[in-house]
N, C-alpha and C positions, 0 to 999 in steps of 0.2 A: 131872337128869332123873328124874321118877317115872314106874314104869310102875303102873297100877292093873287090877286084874284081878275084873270083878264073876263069878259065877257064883250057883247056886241059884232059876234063873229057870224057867216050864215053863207047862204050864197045870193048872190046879185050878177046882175048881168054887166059884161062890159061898158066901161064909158062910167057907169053912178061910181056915187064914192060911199063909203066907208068911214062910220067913227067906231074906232074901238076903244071900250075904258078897260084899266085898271083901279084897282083898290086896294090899296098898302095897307095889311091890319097890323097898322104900329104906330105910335102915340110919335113917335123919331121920326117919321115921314118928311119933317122939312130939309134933314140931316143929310140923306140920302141923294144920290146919284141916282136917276131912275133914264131906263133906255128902254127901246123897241128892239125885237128879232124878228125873223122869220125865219124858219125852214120851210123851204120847198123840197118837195120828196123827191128824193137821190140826193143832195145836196147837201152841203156845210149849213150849220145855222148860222143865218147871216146880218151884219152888224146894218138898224137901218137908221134910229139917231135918238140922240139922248140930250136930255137938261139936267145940269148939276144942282145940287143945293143952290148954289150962288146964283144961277141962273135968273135973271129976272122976266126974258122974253121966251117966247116959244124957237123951238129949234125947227126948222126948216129946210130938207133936203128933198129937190127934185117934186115926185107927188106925196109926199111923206112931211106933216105935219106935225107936230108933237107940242102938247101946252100940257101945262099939271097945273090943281089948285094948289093952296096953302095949308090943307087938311091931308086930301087921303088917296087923290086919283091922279094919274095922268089918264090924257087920250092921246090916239092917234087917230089922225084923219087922212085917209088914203083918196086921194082924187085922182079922176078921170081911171077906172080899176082896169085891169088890163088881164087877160086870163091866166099869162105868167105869174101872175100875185097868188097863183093862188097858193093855199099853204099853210104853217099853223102860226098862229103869230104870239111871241110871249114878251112879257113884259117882264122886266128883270131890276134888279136894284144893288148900291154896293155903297159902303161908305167914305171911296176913295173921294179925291177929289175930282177927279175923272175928265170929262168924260171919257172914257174907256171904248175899246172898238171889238174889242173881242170876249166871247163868251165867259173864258175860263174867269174874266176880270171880275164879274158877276159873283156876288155869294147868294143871292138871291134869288128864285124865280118864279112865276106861275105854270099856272098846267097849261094853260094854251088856248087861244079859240080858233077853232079854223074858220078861213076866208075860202069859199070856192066861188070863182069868177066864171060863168059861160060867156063864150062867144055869142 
């Protein structure tokens, strides 16, 4: 069992960015495939990017950042925030080789922090 615990969530105003961490309480944490989500309300929870075990660089899509240590976190660093971000956003883990793009891939996940962006 992993437990995963996101924080660094809140609201900010468009344009600033955004670090959010996680914390993987599991001694396995190098083992792990760990990835970002959001849902935005109405919506699909949505795939936004992950680092494998193997991984040795940060994963980098668009304004979505993603690095993890060698212990217990990842973060995601959200730049330039845009109101459409807003949302809840979870951190999720699995011991595929992965990276994986879709939820159900996850056996893992936290409870969520939300991000509310104003205009």
């Amino acid at each position: 069992q992993v437990r995963l615990v996101e924080s660094g969530g809140g609201s900010v105003q468009a344009g600033n960015s955004l670090r959010l961490s996680c914390t993987a309480e599991t001694r396995a944490f190098p083992t792990y495939t760990m990835a970002w989500f959001r849902q935005i309300p109405g919506k699909e929870r949505e795939f936004l990017t992950a680092i494998r075990w193997s991984d040795v660089a940060d994963s980098v899509a668009g304004r979505f950042t993603m690095s993890r240590d060698a212990k217990s976190q990842t973060f995601l660093q959200i730049s330039n925030l845009l109101p459409e971000d807003t949302g809840t956003y979870y951190c999720a883990a699995d011991r595929s080789p992965g990276p994986e793009t879709t939820p159900d891939a996850y056996e893992y996940w936290g409870q969520g922090t939300q991000v509310t962006v104003s205009s």
